[in-house]
C-alpha positions as CSV (number, residue, x, y, z in Angstrom):
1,X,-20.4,-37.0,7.0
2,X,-18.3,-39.6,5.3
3,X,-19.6,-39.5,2.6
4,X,-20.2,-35.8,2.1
5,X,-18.2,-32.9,0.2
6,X,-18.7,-30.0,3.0
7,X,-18.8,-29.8,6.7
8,X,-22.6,-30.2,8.2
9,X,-21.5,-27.9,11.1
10,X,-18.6,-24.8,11.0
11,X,-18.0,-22.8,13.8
12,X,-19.6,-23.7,16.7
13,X,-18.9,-23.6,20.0
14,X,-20.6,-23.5,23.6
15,X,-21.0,-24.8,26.8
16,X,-23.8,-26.7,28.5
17,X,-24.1,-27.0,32.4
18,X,-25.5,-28.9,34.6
19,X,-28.5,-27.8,36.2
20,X,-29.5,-26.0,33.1
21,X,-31.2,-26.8,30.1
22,X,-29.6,-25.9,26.6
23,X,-32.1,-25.7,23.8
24,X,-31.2,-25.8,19.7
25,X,-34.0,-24.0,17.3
26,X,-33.4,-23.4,13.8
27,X,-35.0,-24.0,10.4
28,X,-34.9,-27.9,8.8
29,X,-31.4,-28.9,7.9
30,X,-29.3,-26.3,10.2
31,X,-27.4,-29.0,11.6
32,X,-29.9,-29.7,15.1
33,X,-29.5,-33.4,15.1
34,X,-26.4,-33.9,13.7
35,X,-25.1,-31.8,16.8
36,X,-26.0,-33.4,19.5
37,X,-25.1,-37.2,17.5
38,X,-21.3,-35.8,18.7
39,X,-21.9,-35.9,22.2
40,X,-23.1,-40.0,22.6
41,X,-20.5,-40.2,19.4
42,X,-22.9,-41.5,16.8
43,X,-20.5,-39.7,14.7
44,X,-17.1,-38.2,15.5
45,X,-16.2,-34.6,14.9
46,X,-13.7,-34.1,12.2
47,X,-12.6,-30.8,13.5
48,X,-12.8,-29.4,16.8
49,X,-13.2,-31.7,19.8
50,X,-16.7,-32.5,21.9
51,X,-15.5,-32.4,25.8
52,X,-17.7,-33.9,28.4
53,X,-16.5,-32.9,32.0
54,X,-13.1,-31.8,30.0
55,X,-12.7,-35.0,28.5
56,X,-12.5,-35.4,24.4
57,X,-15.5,-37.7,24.0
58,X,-13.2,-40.0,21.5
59,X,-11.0,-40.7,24.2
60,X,-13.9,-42.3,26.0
61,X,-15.3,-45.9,25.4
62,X,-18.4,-45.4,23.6
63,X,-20.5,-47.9,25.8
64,X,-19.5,-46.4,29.1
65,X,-20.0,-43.0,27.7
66,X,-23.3,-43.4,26.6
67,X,-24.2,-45.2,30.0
68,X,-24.2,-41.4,31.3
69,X,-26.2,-40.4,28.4
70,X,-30.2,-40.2,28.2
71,X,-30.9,-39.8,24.5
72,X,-34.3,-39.7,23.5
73,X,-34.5,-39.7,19.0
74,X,-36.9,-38.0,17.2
75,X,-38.4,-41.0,16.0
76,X,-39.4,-43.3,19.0
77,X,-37.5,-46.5,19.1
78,X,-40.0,-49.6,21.0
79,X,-39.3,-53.2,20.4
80,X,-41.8,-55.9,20.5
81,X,-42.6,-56.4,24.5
82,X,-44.4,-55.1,27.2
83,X,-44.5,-51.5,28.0
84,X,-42.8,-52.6,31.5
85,X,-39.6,-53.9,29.3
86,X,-39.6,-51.4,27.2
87,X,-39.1,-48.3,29.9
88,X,-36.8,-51.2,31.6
89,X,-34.2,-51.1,29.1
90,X,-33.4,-47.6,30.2
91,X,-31.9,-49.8,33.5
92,X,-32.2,-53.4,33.9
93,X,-31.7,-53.1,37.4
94,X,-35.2,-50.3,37.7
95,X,-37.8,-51.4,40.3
96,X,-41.2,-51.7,39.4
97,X,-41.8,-48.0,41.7
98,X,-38.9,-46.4,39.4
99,X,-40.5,-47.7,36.2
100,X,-44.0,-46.2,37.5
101,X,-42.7,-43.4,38.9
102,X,-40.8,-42.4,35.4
103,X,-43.9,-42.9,33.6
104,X,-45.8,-40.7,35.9
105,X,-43.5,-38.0,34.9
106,X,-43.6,-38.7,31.1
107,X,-47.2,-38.6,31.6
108,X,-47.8,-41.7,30.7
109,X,-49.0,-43.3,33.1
110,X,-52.5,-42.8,32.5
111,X,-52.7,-44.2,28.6
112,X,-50.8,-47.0,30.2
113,X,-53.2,-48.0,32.9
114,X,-56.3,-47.4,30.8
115,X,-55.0,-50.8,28.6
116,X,-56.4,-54.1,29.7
117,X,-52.8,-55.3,31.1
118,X,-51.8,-52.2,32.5
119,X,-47.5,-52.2,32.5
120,X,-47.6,-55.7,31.1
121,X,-49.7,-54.8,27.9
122,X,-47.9,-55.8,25.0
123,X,-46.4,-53.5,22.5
124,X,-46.9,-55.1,18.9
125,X,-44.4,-55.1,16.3
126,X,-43.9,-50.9,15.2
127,X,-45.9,-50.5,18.1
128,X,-49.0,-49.6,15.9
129,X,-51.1,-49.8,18.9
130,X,-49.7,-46.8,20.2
131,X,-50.2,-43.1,18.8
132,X,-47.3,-41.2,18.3
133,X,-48.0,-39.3,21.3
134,X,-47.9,-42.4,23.5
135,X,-44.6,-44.0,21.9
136,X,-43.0,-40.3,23.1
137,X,-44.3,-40.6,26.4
138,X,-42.7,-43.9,26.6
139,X,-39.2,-43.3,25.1
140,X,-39.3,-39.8,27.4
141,X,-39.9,-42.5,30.4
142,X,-36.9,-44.7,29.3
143,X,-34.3,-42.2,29.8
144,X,-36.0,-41.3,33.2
145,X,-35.7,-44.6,34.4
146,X,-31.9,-44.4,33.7
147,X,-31.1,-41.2,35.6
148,X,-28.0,-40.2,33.5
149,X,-25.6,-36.8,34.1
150,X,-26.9,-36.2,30.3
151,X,-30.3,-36.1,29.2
152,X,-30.6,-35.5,25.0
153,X,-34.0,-34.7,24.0
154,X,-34.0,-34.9,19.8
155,X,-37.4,-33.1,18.8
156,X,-38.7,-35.7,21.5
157,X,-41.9,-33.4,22.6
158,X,-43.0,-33.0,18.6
159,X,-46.1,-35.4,18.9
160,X,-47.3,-34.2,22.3
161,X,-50.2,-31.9,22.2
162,X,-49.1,-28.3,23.5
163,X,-50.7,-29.0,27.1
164,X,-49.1,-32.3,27.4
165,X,-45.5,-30.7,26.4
166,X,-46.0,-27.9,29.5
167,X,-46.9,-30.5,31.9
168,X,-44.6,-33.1,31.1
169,X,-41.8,-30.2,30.8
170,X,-43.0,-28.8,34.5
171,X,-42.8,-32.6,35.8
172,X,-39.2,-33.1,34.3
173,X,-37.6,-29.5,36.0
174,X,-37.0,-31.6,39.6
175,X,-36.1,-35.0,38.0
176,X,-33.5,-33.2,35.9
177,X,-32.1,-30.4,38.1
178,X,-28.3,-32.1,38.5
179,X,-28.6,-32.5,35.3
180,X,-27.6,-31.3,31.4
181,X,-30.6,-31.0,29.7
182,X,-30.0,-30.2,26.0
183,X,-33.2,-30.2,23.9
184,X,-33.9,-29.6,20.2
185,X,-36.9,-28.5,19.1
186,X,-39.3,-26.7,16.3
187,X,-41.5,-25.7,18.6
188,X,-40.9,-21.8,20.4
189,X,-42.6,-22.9,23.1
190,X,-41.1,-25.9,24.3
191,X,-37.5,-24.4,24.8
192,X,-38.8,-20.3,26.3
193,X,-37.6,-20.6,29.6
194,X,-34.0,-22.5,28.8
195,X,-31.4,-21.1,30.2
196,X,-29.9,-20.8,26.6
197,X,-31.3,-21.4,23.4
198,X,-28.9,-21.9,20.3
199,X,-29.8,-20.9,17.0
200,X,-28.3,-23.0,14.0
201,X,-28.4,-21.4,10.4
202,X,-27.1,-23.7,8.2
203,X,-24.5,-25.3,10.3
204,X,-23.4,-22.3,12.2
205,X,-24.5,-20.7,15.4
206,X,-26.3,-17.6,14.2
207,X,-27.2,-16.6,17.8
208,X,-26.9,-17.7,21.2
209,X,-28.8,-16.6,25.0
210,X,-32.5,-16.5,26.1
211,X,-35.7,-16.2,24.6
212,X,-36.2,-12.0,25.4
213,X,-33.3,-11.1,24.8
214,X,-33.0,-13.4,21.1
215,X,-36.2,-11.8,20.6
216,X,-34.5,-8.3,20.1
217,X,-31.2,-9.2,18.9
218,X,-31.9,-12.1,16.4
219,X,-33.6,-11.4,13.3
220,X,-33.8,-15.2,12.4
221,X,-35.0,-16.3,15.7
222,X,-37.7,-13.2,15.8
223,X,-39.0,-14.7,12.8
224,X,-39.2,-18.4,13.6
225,X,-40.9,-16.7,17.0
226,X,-43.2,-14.8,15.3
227,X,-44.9,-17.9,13.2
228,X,-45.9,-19.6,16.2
229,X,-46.5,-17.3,18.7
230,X,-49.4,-14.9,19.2
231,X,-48.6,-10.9,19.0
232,X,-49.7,-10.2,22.3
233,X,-47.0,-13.2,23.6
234,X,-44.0,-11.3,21.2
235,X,-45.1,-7.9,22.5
236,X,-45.2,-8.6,26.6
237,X,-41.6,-9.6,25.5
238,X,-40.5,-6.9,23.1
């Protein structure tokens, strides 16, 4: 960071593909975020280079770059508006059927039609109306509407109940499936079946590859595993 003494990140390197979904697990302050904040260029690498479709991404105008981006934060971003406006922003030019149909996916679609004014209900200043869940859901929809070559998923399914997460993950598989898909999460469960899961450790890439085989070959990764999940769920792997 400007401001800082050491580098966040040392040594990393790896690919991501379209049509598969990259995931990054590791421990508060391994570097998760601040990775993917290279690839829309919220910050710019001062070592190395971050290549999308073999292209250095600081040789590309940050606007049109992150026009091909779907980056969805951690903490949900909603202005003041309706819920319609808010997915819209994702694409001024979305239909009313594409806004629907991306909330139907985020699995929103039902909290939204249970209020009074359906897609025109109004979101209130920090959108206290809506639970953490809901504001998710919402931001999750936003990038949908957009349909980018990049979808960035920041800790985005962190507020979602477990069933929610597996259904909304299960919706997402055919809207995403030309896609990149990178996701950071805490959460084992959310990232099992990605194609490959990265493992920070303060800054570097302890480990890379699936979930079984991490399982056997990463200490770190067995351990964060093994906090969340059940013994039966390591052992039908192990």
């Amino acid at each position: 960071y400007p401001d800082g003494e050491e580098a966040v990140l040392k040594d990393i390197s790896f690919s991501a593909r379209a049509g598969q979904t990259t995931a990054i697990i590791g421990s508060t302050g391994s570097g998760k975020s601040t990775l993917i904040q290279l690839i829309p260029r919220f910050y710019d690498v001062t070592g190395g280079r971050v290549l999308v479709n073999g292209v250095d991404v600081r040789q590309i105008n940050s606007h049109k770059l992150r026009e091909h981006i779907g980056f969805v934060a951690q903490k949900a971003n909603l202005f003041s508006g309706t819920i319609e406006e808010n997915i819209r922003f994702g694409c001024s030019e979305a239909t009313d059927e594409e806004i629907r149909h991306a909330a139907e996916i985020a699995q929103a679609a039902d909290f939204i039609m249970d209020k009074p004014k359906g897609f025109k209900e109004r979101i209130v200043e920090g959108a206290g109306n809506l639970s953490g869940g809901q504001k998710q859901r919402l931001t999750i929809a936003r990038a949908l509407v957009r349909k980018p070559d990049i979808y960035i998923y920041d800790d985005s399914f962190s507020a979602l109940d477990m069933k929610t997460d597996a259904v909304l993950r299960q919706a997402l598989k055919p809207e995403v499936k030309n896609a990149i898909v990178i996701i950071v999460a805490q959460r084992v469960s959310t990232i099992m079946d990605a194609d490959q899961i990265l493992v920070l450790d303060e800054g570097r890439l302890a480990a890379s590859g699936r979930h079984e085989e991490l399982l056997k070959t990463c200490q770190l990764y067995y351990e964060i595993a093994a906090s969340q999940l059940s013994e039966e769920e390591l052992q039908n792997v192990c």
